[in-house]
C-alpha positions in Angstrom: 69.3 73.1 76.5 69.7 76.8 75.1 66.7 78.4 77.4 67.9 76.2 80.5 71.7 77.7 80.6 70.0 80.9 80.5 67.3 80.2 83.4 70.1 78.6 85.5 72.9 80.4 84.3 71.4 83.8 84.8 70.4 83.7 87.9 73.6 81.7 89.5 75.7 84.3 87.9 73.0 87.0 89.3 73.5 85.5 92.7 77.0 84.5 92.7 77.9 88.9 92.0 75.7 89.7 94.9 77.9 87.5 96.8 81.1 88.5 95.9 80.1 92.0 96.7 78.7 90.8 100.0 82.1 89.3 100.2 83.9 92.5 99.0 81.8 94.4 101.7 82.7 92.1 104.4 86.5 92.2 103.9 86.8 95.9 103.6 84.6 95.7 107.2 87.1 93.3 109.0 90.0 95.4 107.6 88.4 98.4 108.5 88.1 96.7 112.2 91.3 95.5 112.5 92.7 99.0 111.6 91.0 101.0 114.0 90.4 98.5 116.3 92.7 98.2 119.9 94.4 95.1 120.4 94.7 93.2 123.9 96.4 89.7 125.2 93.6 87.3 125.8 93.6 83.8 127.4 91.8 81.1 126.0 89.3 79.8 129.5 86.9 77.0 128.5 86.3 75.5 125.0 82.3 75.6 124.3 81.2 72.7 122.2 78.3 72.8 120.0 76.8 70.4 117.8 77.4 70.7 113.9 74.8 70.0 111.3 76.7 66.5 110.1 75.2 63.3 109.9 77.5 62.0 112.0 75.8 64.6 115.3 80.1 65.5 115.9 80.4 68.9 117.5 82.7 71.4 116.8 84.7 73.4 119.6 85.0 77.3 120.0 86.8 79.1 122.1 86.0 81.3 124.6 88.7 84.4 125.3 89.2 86.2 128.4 90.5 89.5 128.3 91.2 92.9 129.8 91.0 96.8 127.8 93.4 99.6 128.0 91.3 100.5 131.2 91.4 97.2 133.1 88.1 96.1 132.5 87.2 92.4 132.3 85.6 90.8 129.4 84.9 87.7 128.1 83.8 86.4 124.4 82.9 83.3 122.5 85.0 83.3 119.3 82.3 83.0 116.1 84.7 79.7 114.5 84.2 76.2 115.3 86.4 73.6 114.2 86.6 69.6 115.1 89.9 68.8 116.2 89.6 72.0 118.3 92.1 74.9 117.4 93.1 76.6 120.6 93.6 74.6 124.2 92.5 76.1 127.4 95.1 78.4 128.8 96.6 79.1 125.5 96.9 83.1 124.8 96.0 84.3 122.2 95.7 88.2 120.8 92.7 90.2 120.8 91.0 93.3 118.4 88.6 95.1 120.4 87.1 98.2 119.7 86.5 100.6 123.2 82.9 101.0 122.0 81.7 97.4 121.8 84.7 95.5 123.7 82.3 91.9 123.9 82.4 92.2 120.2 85.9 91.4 120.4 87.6 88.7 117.5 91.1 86.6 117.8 93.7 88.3 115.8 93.5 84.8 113.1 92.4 84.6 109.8 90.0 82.2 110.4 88.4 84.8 112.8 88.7 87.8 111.3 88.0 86.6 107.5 85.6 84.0 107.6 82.2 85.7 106.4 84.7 87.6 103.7 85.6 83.9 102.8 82.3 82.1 102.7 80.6 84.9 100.2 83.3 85.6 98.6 84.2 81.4 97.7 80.4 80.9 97.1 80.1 84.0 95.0 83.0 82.9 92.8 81.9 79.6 92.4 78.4 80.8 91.4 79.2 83.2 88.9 81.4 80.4 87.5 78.6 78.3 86.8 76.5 81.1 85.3 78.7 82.2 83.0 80.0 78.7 82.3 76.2 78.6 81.1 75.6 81.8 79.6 79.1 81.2 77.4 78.0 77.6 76.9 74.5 79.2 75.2 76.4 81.7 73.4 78.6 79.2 71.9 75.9 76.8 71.1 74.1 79.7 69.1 77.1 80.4 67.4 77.7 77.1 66.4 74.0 76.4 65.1 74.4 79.8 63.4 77.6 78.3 61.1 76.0 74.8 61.0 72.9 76.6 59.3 75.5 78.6 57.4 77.9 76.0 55.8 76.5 72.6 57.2 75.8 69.6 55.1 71.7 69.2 54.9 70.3 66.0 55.1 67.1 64.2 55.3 66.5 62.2 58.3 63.8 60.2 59.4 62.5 60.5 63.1 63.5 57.3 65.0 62.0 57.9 68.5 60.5 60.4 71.0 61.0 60.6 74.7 60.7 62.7 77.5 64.5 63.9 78.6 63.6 63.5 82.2 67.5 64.5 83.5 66.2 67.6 82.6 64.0 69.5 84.7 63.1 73.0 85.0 60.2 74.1 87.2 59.3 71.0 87.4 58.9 70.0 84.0 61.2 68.0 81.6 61.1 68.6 77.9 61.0 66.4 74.7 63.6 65.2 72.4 63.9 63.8 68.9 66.1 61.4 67.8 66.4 60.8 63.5 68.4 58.6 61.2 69.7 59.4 57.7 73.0 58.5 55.6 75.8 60.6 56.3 77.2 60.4 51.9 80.5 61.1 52.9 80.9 57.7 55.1 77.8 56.0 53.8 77.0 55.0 57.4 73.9 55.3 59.0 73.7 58.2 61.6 71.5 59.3 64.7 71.1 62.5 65.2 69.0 63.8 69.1 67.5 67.2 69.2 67.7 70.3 71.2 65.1 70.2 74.2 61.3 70.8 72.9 59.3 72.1 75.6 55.6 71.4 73.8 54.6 67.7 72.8 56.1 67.4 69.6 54.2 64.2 68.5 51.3 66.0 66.8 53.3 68.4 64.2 56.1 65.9 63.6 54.0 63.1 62.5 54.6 60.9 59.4 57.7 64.1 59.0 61.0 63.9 58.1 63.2 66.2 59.2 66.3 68.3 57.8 69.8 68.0 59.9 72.8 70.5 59.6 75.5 68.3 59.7 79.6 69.7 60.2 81.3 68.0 57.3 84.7 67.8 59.4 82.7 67.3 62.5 80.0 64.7 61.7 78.8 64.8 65.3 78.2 68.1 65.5 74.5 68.9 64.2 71.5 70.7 64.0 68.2 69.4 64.1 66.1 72.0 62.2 62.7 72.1 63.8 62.0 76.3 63.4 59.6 74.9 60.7 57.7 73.7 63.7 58.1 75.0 66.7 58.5 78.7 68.0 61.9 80.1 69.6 60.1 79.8 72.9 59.3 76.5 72.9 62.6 75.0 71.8 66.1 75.3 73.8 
C-alpha cells in the first residue's frame, strides 16, 4: 500500500492546502468587506425557493432583503444562503453591509452570510490535508517499521499459500497482487500466515515453486515483512 498513500495522500494533501488558502483568502475578503463596508437596516420581502440537489427534490429558502443607502436609494438583493427550515420570515429586519460602489452586492450582517465560502474551503481544505498527511505519515511509518523489521526481525522461511488480485484496491483503474505464505513461528510453534505488501506486476511467473523469507517482530508476531526485493523492483511493489 506504500506507493498508493503517496498517490492519494499527496495529492489530497496538495489539494486540501490550496483550499485552506482559498479559504484563508476568502475570510480576509469578508473581513475586509465588513470593515469598510456601510451598514443599513434591511427588511426581509419574499422568501425565494430553489430546489436543492437532494434526492429527496426538497428546496431550500433564501431571502430576499430590501433596503435603502445613506442617500435613499432603493435596493433589493437575494441573500447567497439557502437553508430548509427557512431562516428569516417575511417582514423580519435584518442588518445590511453594503459597499456605496456595488450596493446590489449587499450581504446580511450573519455568519452564515458573510463566512460561508471562508467555511466551505476552509472545512474541506482541513479535512483533505488530513487525509494526505494521514497517508503520507501512514507511509512514513510503514517504511520505518519495515526498516527495523529488516533490522532486528526474526527471519523465517515461508511457503507461498495463495495469490490473488486485492481488488479493494484500485488505483487508475488497476488493482494489484498479493501473496499470502505459511511458516512456523519457533517461538509459539504454531503455524502462521503472513499477506504481502501490494505487487503491482503478476507475480506468478518469478515466485514459482519459491519460498519466501518473512521479517517477523518477535514481541509483535503480527507485524511482518514479506521480503520480495529479491524479485521485484521498488516500483513495482507498495
Amino acid at each position: 500500500m506504500g506507493r498508493t498513500m503517496i498517490w492519494i495522500g499527496g495529492p489530497f494533501a496538495a489539494l486540501g492546502l490550496v483550499f485552506v488558502a482559498l479559504g484563508g483568502w476568502s475570510y480576509q475578503q469578508a473581513r475586509s468587506f465588513a470593515e469598510q463596508g456601510q451598514r443599513a437596516q434591511g427588511t426581509v420581502i419574499e422568501m425565494i425557493a430553489s430546489r436543492d440537489n437532494d434526492d429527496d427534490g426538497g428546496y431550500t429558502y433564501a431571502p430576499m432583503v430590501e433596503f435603502r443607502d445613506a442617500a435613499g436609494e432603493l435596493h433589493r438583493f437575494t441573500s447567497r444562503v439557502g437553508s430548509n427550515p427557512p431562516s428569516y420570515s417575511t417582514g423580519e429586519a435584518v442588518e445590511v453591509i453594503y459597499t456605496p460602489q456595488a450596493p446590489d452586492e449587499a450581504v446580511i450582517d450573519s455568519f452564515a452570510d458573510r463566512f460561508l465560502m471562508p467555511s466551505i474551503f476552509g472545512g474541506l481544505g482541513a479535512l483533505f490535508t488530513a487525509i494526505g498527511l494521514g497517508l503520507l505519515l501512514a507511509w512514513v511509518r510503514g517504511r520505518r517499521i519495515a526498516a527495523e523489521l529488516r533490522a532486528r526481525g526474526l527471519p523465517l522461511q515461508a511457503k507461498i499459500t495463495d495469490c490473488y488480485r486485492d481488488t479493494s484496491v484500485t488505483v487508475n483503474g488497476r488493482s494489484p497482487w498479493r501473496v499470502v505464505c505459511q511458516a512456523t513461528h519457533p517461538a509459539t510453534g504454531a503455524m502462521q500466515s503472513f499477506k504481502s505488501e501490494a505487487i503491482w506486476v503478476d507475480p506468478d511467473s518469478r515466485l514459482s515453486g519459491r519460498d519466501l523469507r518473512v521479517f517477523v517482530d518477535p514481541a509483535r508476531p503480527k507485524r511482518h515483512l514479506i521480503d520480495l526485493s529479491p524479485y521485484f523492483s521498488k516500483d513495482e511493489l507498495g
